[in-house]
PDB file with one MODEL, atoms N, CA, C and O in Angstrom:
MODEL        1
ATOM      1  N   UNK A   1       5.209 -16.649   0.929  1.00  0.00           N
ATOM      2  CA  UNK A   1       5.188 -15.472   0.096  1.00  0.00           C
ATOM      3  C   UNK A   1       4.614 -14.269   0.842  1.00  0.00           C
ATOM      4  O   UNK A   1       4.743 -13.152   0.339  1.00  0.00           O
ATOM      5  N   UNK A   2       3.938 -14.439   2.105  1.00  0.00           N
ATOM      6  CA  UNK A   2       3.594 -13.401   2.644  1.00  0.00           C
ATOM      7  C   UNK A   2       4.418 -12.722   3.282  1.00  0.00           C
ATOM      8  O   UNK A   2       3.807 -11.938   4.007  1.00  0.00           O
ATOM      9  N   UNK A   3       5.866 -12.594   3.413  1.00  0.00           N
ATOM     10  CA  UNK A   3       6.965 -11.210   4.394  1.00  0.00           C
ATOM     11  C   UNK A   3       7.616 -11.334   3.235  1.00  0.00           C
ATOM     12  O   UNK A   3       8.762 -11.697   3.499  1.00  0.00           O
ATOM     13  N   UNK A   4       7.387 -11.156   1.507  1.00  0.00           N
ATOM     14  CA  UNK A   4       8.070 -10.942   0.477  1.00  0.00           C
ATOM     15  C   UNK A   4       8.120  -9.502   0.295  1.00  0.00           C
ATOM     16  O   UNK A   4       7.716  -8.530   0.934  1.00  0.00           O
ATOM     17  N   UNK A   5       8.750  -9.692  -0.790  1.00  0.00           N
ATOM     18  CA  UNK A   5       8.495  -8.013  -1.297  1.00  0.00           C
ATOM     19  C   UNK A   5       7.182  -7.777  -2.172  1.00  0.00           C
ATOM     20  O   UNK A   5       6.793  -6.720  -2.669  1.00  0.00           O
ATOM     21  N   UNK A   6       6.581  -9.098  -2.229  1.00  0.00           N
ATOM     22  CA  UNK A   6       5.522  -8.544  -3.143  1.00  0.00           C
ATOM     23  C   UNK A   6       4.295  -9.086  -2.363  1.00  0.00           C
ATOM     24  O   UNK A   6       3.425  -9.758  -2.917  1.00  0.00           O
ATOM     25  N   UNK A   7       4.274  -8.769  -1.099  1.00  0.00           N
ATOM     26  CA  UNK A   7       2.771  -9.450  -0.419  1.00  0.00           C
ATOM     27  C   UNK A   7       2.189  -8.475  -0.435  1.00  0.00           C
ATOM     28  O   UNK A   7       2.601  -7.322  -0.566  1.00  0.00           O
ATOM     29  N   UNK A   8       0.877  -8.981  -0.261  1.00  0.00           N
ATOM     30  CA  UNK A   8      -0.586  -8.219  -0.591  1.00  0.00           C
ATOM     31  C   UNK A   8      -0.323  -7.050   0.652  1.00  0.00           C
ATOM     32  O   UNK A   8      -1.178  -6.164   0.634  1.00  0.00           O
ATOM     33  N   UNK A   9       0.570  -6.930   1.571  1.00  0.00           N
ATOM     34  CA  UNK A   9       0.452  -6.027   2.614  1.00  0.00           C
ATOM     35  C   UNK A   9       1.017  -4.681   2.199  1.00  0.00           C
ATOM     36  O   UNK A   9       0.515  -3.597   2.494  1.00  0.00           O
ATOM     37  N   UNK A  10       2.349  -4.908   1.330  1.00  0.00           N
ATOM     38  CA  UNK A  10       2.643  -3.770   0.784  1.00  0.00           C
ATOM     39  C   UNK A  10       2.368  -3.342  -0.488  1.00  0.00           C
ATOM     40  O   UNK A  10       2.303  -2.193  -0.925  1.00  0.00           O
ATOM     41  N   UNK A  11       2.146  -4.876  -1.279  1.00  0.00           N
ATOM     42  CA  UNK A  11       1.627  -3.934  -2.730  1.00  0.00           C
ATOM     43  C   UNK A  11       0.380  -3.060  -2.647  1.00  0.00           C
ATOM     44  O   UNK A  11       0.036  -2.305  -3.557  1.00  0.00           O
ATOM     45  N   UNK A  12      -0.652  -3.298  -0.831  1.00  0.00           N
ATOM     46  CA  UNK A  12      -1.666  -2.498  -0.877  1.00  0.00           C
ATOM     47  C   UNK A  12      -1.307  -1.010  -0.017  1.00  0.00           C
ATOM     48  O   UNK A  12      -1.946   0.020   0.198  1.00  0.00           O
ATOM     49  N   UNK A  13      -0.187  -1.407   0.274  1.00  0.00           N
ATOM     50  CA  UNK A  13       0.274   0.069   0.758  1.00  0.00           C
ATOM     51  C   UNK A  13       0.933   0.962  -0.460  1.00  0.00           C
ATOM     52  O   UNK A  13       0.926   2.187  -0.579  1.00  0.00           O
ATOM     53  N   UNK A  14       1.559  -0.127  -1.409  1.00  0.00           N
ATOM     54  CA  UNK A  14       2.481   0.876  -2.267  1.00  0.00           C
ATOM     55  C   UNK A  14       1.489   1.759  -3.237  1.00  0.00           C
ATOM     56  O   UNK A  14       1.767   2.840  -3.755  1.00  0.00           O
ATOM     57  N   UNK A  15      -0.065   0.825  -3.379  1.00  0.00           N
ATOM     58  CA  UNK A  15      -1.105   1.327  -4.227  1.00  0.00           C
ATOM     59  C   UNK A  15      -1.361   2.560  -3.599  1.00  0.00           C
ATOM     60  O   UNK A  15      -1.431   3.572  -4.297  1.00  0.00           O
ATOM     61  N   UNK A  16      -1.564   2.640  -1.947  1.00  0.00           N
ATOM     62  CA  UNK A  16      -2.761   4.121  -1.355  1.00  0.00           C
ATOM     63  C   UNK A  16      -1.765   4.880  -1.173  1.00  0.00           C
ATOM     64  O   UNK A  16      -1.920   5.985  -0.654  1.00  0.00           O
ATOM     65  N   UNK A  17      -0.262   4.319  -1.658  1.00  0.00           N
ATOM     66  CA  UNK A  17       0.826   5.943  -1.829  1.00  0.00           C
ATOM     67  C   UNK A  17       0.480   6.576  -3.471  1.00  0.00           C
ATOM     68  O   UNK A  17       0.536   7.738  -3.873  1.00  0.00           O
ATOM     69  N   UNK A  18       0.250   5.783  -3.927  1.00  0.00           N
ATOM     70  CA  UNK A  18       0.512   6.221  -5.152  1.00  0.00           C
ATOM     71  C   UNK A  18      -0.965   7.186  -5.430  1.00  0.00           C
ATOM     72  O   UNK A  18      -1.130   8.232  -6.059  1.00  0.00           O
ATOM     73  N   UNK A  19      -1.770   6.446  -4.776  1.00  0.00           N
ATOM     74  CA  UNK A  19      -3.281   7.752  -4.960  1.00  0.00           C
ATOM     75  C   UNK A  19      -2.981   8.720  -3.873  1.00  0.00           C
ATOM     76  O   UNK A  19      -3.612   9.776  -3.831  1.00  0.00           O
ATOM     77  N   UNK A  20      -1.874   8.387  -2.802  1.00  0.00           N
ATOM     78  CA  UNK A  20      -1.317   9.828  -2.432  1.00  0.00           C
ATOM     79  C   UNK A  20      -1.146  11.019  -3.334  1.00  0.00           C
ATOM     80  O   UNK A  20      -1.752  12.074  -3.520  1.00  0.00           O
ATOM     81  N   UNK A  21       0.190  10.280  -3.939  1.00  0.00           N
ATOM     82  CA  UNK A  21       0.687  10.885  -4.864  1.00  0.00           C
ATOM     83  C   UNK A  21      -0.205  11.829  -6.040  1.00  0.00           C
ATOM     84  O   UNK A  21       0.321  12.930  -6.202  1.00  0.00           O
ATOM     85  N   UNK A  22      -1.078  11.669  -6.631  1.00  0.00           N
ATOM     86  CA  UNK A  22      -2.181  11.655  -7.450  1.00  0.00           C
ATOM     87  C   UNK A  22      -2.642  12.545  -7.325  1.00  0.00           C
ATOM     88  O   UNK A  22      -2.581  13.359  -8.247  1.00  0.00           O
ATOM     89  N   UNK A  23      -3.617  12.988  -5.657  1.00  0.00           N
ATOM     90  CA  UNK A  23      -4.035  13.732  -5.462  1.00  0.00           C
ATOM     91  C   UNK A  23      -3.231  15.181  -4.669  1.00  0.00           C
ATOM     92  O   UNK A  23      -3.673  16.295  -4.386  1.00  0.00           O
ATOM     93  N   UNK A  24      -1.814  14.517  -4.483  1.00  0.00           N
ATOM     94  CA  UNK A  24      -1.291  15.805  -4.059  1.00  0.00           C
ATOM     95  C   UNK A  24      -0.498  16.293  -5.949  1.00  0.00           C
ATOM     96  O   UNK A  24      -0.489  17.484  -6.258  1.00  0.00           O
ATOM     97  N   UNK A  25      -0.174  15.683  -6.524  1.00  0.00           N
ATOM     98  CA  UNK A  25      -0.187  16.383  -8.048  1.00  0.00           C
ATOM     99  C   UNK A  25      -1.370  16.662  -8.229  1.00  0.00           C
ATOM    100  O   UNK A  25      -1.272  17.831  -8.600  1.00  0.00           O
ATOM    101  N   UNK A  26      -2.545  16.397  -8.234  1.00  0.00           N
ATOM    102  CA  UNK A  26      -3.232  17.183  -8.742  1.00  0.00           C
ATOM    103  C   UNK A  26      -3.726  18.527  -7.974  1.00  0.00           C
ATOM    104  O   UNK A  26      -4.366  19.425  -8.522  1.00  0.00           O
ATOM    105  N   UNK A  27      -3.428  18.518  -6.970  1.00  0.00           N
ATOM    106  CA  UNK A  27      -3.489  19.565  -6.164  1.00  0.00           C
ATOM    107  C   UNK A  27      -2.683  20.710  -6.508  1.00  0.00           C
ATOM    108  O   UNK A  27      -3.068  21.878  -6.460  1.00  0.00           O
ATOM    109  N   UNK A  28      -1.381  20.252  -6.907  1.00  0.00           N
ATOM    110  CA  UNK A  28      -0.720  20.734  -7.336  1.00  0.00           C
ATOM    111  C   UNK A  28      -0.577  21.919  -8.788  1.00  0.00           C
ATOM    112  O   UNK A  28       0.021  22.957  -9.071  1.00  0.00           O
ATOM    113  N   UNK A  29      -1.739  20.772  -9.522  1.00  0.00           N
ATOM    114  CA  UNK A  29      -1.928  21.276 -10.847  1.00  0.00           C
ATOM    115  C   UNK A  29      -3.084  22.215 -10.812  1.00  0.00           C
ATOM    116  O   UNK A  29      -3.320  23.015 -11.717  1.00  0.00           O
ATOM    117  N   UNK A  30      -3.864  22.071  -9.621  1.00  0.00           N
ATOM    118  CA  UNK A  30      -5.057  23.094  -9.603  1.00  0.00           C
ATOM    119  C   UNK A  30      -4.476  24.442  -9.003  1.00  0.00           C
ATOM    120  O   UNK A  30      -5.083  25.506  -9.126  1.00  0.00           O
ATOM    121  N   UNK A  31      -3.256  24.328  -8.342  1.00  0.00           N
ATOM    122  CA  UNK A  31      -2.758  25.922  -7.742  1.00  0.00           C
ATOM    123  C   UNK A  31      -2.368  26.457  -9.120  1.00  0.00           C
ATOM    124  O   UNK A  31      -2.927  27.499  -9.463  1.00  0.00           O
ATOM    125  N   UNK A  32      -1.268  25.755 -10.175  1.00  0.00           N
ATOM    126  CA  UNK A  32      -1.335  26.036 -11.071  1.00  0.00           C
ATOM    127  C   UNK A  32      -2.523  26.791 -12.232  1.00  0.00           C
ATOM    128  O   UNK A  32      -2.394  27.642 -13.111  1.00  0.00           O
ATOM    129  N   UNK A  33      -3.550  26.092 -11.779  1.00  0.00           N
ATOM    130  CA  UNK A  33      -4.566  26.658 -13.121  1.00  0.00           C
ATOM    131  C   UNK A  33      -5.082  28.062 -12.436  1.00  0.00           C
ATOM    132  O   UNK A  33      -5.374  29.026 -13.144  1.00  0.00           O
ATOM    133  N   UNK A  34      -5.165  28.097 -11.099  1.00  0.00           N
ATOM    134  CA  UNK A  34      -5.598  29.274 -10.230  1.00  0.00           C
ATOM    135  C   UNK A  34      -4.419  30.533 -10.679  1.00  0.00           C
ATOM    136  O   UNK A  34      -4.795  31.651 -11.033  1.00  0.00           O
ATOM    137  N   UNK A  35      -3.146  30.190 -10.607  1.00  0.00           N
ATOM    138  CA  UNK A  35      -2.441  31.001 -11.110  1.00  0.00           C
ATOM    139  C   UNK A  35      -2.177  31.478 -12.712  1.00  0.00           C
ATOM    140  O   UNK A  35      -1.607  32.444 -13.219  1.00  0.00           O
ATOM    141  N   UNK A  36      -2.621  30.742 -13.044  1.00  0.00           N
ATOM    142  CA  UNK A  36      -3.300  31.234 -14.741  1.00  0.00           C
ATOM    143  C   UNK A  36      -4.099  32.153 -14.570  1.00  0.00           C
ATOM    144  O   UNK A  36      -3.737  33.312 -14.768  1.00  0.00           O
ATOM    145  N   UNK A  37      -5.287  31.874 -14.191  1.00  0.00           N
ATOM    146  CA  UNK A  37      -6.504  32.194 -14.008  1.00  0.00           C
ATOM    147  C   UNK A  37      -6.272  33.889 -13.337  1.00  0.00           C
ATOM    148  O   UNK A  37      -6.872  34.806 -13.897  1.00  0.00           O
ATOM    149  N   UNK A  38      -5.569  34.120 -12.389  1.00  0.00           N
ATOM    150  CA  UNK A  38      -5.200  35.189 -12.086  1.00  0.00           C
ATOM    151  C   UNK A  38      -4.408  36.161 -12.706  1.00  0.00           C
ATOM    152  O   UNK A  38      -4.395  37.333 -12.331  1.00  0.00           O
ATOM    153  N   UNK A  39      -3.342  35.458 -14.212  1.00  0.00           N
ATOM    154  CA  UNK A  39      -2.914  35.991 -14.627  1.00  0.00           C
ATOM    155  C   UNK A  39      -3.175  36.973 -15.395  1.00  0.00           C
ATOM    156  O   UNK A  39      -2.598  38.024 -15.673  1.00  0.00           O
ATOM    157  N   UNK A  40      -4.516  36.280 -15.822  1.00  0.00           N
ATOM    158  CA  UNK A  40      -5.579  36.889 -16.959  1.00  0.00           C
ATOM    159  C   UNK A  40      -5.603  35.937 -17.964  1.00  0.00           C
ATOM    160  O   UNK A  40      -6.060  36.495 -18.962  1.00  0.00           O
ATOM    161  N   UNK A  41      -5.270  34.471 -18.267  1.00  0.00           N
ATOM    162  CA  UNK A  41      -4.683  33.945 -19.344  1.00  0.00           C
ATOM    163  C   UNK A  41      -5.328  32.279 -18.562  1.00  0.00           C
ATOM    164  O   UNK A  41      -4.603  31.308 -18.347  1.00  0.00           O
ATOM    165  N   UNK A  42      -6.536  32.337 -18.319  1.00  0.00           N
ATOM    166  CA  UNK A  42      -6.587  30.991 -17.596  1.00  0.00           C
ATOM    167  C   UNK A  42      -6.592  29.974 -18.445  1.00  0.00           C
ATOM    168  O   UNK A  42      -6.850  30.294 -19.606  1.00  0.00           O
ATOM    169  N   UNK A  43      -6.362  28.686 -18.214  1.00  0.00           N
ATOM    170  CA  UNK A  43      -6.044  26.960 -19.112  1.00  0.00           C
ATOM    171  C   UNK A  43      -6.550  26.670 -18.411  1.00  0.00           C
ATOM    172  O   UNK A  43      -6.241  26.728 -17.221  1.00  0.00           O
ATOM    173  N   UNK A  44      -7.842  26.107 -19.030  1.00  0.00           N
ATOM    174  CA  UNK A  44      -8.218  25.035 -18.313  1.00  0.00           C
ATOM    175  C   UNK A  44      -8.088  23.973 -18.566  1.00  0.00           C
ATOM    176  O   UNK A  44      -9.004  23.225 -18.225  1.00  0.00           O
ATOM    177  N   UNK A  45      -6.903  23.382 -19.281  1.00  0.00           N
ATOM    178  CA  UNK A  45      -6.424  22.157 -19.372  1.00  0.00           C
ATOM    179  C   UNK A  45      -5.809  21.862 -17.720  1.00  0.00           C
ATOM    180  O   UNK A  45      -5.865  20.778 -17.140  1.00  0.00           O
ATOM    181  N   UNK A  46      -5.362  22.842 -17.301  1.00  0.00           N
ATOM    182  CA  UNK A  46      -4.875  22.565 -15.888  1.00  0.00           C
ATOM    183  C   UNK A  46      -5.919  22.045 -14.983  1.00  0.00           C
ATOM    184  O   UNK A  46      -5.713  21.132 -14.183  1.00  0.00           O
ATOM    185  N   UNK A  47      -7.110  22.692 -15.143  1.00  0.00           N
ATOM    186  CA  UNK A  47      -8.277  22.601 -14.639  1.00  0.00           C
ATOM    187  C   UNK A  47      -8.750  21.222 -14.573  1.00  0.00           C
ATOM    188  O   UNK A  47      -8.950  20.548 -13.562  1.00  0.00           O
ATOM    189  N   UNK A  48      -8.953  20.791 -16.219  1.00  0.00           N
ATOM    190  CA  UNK A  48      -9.148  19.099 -16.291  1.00  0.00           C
ATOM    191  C   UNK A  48      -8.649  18.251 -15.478  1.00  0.00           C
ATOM    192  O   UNK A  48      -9.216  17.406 -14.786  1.00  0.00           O
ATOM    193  N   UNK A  49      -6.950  18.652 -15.647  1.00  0.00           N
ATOM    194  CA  UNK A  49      -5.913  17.776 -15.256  1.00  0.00           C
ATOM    195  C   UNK A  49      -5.643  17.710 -14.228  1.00  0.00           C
ATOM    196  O   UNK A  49      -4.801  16.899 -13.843  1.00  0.00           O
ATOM    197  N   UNK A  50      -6.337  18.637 -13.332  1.00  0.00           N
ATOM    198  CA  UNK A  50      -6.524  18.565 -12.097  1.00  0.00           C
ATOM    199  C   UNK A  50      -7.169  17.859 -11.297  1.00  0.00           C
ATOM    200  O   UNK A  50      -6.765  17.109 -10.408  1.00  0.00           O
ATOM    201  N   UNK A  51      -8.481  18.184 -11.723  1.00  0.00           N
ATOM    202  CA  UNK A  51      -9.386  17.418 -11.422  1.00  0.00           C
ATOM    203  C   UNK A  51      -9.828  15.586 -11.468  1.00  0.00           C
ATOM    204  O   UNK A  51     -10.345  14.739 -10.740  1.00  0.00           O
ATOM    205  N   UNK A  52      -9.154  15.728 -12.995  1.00  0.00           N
ATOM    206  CA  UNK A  52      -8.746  14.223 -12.940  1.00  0.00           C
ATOM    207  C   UNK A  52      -7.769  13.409 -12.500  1.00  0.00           C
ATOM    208  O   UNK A  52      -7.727  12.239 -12.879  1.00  0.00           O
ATOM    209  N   UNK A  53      -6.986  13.852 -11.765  1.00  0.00           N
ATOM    210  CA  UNK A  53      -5.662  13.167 -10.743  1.00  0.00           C
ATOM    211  C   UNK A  53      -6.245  13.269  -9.531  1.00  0.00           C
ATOM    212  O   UNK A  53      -5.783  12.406  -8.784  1.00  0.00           O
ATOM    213  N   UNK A  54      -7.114  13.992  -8.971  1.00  0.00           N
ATOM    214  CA  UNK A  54      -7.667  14.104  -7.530  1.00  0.00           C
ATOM    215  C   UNK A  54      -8.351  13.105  -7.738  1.00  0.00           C
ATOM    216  O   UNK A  54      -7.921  12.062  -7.245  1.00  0.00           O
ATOM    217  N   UNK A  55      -9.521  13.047  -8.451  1.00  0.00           N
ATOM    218  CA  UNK A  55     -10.907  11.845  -8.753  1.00  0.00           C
ATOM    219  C   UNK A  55      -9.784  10.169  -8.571  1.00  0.00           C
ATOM    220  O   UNK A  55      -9.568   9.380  -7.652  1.00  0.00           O
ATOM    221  N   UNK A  56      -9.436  10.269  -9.693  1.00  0.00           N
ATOM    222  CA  UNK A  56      -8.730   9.015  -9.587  1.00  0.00           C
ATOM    223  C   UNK A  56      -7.673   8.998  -8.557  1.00  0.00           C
ATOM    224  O   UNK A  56      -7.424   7.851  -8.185  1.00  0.00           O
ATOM    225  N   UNK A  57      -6.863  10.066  -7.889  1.00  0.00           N
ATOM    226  CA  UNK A  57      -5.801   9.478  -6.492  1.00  0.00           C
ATOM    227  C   UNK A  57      -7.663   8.966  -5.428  1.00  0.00           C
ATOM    228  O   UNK A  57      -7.739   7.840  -4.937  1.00  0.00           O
ATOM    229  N   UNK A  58      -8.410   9.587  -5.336  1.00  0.00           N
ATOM    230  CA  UNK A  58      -9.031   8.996  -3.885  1.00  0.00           C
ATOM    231  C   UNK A  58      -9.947   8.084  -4.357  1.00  0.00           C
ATOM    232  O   UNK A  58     -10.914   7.857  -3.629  1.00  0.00           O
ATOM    233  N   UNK A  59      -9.861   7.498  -5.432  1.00  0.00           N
ATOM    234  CA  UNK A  59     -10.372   6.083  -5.880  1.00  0.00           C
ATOM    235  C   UNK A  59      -9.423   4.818  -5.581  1.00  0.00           C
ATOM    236  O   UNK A  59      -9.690   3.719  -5.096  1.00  0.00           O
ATOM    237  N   UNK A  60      -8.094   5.432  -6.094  1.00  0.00           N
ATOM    238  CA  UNK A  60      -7.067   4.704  -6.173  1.00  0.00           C
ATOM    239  C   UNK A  60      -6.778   4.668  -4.123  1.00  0.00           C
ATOM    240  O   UNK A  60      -6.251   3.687  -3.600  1.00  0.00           O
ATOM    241  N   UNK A  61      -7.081   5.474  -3.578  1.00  0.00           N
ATOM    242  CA  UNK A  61      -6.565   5.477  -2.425  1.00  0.00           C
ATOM    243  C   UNK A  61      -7.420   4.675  -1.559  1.00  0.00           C
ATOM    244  O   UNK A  61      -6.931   3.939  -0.702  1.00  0.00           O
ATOM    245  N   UNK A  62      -8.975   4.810  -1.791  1.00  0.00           N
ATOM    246  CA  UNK A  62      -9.807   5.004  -1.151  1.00  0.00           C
ATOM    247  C   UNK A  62     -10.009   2.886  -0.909  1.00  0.00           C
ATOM    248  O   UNK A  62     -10.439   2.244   0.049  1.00  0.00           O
ATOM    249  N   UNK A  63      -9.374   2.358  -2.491  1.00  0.00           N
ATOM    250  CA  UNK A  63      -9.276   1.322  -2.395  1.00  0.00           C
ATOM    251  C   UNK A  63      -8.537   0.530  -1.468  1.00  0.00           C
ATOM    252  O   UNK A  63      -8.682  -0.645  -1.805  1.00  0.00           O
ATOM    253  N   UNK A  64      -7.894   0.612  -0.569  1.00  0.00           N
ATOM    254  CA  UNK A  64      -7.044   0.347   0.234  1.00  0.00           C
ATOM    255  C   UNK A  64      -7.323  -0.062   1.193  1.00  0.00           C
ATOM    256  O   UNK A  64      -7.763   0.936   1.764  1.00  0.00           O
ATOM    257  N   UNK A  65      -7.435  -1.154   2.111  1.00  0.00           N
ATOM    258  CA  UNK A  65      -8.261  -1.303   3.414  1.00  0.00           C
ATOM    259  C   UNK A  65      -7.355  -0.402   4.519  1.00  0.00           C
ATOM    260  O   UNK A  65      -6.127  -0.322   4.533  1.00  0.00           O
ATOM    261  N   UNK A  66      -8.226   0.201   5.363  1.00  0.00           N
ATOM    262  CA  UNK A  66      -7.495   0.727   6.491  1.00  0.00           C
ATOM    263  C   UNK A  66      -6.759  -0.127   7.590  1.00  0.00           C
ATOM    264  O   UNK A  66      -7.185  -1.210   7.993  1.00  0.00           O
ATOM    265  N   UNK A  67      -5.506   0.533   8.067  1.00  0.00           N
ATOM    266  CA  UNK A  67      -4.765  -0.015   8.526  1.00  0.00           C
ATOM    267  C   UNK A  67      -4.909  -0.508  10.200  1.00  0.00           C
ATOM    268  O   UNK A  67      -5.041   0.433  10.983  1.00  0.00           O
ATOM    269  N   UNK A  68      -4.899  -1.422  10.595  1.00  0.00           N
ATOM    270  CA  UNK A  68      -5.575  -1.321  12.175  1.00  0.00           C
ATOM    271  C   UNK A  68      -4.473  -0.747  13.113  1.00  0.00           C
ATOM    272  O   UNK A  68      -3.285  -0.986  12.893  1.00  0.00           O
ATOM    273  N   UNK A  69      -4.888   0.016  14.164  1.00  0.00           N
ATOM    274  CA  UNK A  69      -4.873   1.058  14.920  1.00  0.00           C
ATOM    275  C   UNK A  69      -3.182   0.557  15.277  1.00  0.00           C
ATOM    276  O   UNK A  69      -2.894  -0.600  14.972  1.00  0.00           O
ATOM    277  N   UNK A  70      -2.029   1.492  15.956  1.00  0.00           N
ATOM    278  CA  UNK A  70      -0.922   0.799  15.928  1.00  0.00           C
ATOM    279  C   UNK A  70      -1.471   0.357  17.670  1.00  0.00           C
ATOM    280  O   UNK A  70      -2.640   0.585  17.985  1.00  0.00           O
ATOM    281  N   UNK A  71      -0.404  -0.329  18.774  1.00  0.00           N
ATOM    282  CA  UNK A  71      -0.728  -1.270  19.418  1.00  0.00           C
ATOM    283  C   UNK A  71       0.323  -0.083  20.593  1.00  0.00           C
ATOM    284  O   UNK A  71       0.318  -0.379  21.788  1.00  0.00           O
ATOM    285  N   UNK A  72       0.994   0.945  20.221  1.00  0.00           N
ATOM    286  CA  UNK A  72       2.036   1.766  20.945  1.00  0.00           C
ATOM    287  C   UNK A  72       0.974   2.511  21.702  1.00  0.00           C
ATOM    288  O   UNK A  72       1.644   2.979  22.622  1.00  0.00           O
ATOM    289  N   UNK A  73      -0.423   2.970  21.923  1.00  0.00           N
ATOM    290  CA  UNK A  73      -0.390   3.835  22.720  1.00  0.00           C
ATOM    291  C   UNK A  73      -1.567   3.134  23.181  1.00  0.00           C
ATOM    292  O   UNK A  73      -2.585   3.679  23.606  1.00  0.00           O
ATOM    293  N   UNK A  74      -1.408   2.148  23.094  1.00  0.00           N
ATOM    294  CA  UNK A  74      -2.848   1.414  24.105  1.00  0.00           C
ATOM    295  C   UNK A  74      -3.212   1.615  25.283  1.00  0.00           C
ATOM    296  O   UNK A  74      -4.429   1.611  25.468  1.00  0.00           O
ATOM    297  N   UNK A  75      -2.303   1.857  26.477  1.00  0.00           N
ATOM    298  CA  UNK A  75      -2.191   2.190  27.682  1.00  0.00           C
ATOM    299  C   UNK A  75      -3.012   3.691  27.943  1.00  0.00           C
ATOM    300  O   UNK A  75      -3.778   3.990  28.859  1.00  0.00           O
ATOM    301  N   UNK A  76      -2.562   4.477  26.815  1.00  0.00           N
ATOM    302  CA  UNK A  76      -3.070   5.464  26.768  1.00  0.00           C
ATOM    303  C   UNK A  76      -4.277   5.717  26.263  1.00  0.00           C
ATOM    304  O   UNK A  76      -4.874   6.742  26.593  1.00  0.00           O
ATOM    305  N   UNK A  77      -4.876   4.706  25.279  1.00  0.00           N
ATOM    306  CA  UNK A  77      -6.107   4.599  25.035  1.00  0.00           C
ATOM    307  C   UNK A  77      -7.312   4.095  26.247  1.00  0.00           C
ATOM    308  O   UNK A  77      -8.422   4.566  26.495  1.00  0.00           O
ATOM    309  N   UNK A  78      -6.733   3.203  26.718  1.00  0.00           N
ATOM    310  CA  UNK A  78      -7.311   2.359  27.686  1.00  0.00           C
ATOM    311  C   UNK A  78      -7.945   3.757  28.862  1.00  0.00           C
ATOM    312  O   UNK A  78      -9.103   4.145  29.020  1.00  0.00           O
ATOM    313  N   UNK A  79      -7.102   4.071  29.295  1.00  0.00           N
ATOM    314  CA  UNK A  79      -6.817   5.642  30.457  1.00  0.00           C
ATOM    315  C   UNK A  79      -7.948   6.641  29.720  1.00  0.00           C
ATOM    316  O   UNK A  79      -8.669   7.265  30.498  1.00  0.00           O
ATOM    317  N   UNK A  80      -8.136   6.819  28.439  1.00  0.00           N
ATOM    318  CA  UNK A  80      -9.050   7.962  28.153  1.00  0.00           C
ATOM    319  C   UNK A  80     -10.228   7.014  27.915  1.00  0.00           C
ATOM    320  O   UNK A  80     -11.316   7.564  28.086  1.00  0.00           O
ATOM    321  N   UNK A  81     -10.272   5.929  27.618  1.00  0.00           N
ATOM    322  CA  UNK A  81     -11.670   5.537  27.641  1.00  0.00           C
ATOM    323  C   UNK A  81     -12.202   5.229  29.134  1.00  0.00           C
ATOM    324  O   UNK A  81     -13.399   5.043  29.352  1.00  0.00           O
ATOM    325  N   UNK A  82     -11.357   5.196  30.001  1.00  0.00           N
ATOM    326  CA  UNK A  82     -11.917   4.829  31.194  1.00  0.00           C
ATOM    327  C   UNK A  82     -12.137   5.931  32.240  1.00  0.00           C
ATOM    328  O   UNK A  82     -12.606   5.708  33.356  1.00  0.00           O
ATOM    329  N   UNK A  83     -11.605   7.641  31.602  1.00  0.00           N
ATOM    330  CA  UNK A  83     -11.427   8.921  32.221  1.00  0.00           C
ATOM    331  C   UNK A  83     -13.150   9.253  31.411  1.00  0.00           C
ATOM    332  O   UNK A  83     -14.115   9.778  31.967  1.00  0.00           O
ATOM    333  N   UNK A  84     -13.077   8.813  30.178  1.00  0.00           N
ATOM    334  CA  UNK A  84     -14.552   8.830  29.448  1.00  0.00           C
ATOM    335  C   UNK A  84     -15.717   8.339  29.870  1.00  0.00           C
ATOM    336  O   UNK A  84     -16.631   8.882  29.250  1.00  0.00           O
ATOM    337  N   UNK A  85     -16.162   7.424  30.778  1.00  0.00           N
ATOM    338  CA  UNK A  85     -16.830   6.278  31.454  1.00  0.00           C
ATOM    339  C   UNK A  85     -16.994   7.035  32.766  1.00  0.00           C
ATOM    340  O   UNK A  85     -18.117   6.990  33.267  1.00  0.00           O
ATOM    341  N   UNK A  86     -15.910   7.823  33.488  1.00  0.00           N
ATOM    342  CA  UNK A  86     -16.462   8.669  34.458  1.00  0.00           C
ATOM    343  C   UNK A  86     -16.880   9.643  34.513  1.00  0.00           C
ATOM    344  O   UNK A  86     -17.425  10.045  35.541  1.00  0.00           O
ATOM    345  N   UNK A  87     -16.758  10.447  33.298  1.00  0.00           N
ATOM    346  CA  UNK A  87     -17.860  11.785  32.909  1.00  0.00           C
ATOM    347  C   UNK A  87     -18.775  11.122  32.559  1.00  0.00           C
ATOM    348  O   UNK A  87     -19.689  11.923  32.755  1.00  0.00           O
ATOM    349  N   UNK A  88     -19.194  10.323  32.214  1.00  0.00           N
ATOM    350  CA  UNK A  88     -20.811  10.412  31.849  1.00  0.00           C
ATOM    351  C   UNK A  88     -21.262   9.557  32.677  1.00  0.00           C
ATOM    352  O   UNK A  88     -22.307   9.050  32.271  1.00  0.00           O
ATOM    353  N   UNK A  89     -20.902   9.167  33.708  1.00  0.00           N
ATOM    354  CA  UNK A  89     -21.746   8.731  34.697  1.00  0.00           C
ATOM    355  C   UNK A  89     -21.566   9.549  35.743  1.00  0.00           C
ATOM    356  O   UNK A  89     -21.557   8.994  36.842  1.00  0.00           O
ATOM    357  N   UNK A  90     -21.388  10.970  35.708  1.00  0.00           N
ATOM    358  CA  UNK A  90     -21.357  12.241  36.496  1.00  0.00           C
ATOM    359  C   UNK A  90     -22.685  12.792  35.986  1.00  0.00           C
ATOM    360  O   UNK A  90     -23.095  13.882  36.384  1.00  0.00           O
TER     361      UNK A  90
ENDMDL
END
């Protein structure tokens, strides 16, 4: 069951899209209340609703274990940690 469609690898990826999602709507909804707000006519229902899609996307996101490093630029990692190791022993 683990290279399914429903293994823990992507249902925990499909979760930290969705608190993507969340916090870029609510981001969304706060340009909105700013543009009220400027109109002369501010809602702060936008305001709420803003705020509460950000809170909960980086809860929802934050839950997610991070992903380990990809394995494509190792060579190149290797080269700056070892260009790193000779400045400071300068």
């Amino acid at each position: 069951m683990g290279k399914g469609l429903f293994s823990p690898h992507m249902l925990g990826e499909f979760v930290s899209r969705i608190g993507l999602f969340l916090i870029l709507l609510g981001t969304g909804i706060l340009i909105l209340f700013i543009a009220s707000e400027g109109a002369g006519s501010a809602n702060f229902d936008y305001l709420f609703w803003a705020l509460l899609a950000i809170i909960v996307g980086f809860f929802v996101r934050r839950r997610h274990d991070a992903e380990p490093p990809a394995e494509r630029f190792s060579l190149l990692r290797k080269l700056r940690d070892k260009n790193r190791g000779r400045k400071e022993r300068r």
